[in-house]
C-alpha positions in Angstrom: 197.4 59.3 -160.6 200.5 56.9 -159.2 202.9 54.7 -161.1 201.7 51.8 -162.4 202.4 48.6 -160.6 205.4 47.7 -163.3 206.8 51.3 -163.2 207.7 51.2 -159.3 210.9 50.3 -158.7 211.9 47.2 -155.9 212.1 49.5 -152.9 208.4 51.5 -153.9 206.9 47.7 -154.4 208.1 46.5 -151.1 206.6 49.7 -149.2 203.2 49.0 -150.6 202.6 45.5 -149.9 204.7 46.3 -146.8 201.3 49.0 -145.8 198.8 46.4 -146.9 200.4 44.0 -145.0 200.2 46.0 -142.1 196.9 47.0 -142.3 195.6 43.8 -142.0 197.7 43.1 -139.1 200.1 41.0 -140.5 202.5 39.8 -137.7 206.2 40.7 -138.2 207.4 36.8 -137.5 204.8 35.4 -139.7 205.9 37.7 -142.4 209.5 37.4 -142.6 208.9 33.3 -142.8 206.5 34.0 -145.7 208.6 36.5 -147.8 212.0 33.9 -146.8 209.9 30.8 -147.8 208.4 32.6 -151.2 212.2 33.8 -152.1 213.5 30.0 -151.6 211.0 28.6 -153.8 211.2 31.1 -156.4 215.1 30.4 -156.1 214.7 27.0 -156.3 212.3 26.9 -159.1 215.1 29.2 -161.5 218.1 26.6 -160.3 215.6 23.4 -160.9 216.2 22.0 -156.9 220.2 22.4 -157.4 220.5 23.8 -153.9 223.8 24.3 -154.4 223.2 27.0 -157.2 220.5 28.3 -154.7 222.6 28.3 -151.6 225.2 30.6 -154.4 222.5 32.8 -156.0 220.9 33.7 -152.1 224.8 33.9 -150.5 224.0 31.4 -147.8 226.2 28.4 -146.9 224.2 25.4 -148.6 223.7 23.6 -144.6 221.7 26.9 -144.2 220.0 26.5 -147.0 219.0 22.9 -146.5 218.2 24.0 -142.2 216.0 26.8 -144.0 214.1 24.1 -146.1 213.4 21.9 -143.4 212.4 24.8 -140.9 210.1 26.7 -143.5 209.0 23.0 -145.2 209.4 23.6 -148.4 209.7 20.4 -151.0 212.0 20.5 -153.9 208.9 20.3 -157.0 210.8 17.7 -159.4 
C-alpha cells in the first residue's frame, strides 16, 4: 500500500498530479499558466495583496509580478 497523500514529500506530490495531469491530456502551456496563476494567488493571499512582499517571497522583480497579474488575470481579493 503507498504513502499517504500527507506523507509524500514535494517532489513525490508533483509527479503524481504531474501523471494525472497527463493522462488526461493536459497541454504543457495550459499547465504551466495554471500551476504560475495558482502559486500567485496563493502568494498573494499569505502577503494580503502586498505585491511587493509577493514579488520578495517568489524572487521576481515586482514589474514582473504586476506583468504576470495582468497576463494570467488574477485580481488582488481585498
Amino acid at each position: 500500500m503507498g504513502k499517504k497523500f500527507e506523507e509524500l514529500n514535494i517532489h513525490q506530490k508533483l509527479v503524481n498530479l504531474i501523471s494525472d495531469m497527463i493522462e488526461k491530456e493536459i497541454h504543457l502551456k495550459e499547465a504551466q499558466a495554471e500551476f504560475e496563476k495558482i502559486y500567485i494567488e496563493t502568494a498573494s493571499a499569505r502577503y494580503k495583496g502586498n505585491k511587493t512582499k509577493i514579488a520578495q517571497a517568489l524572487g521576481v522583480h515586482r514589474n514582473t509580478l504586476h506583468n504576470r497579474f495582468k497576463v494570467l488575470k488574477i485580481k488582488l481579493k481585498k
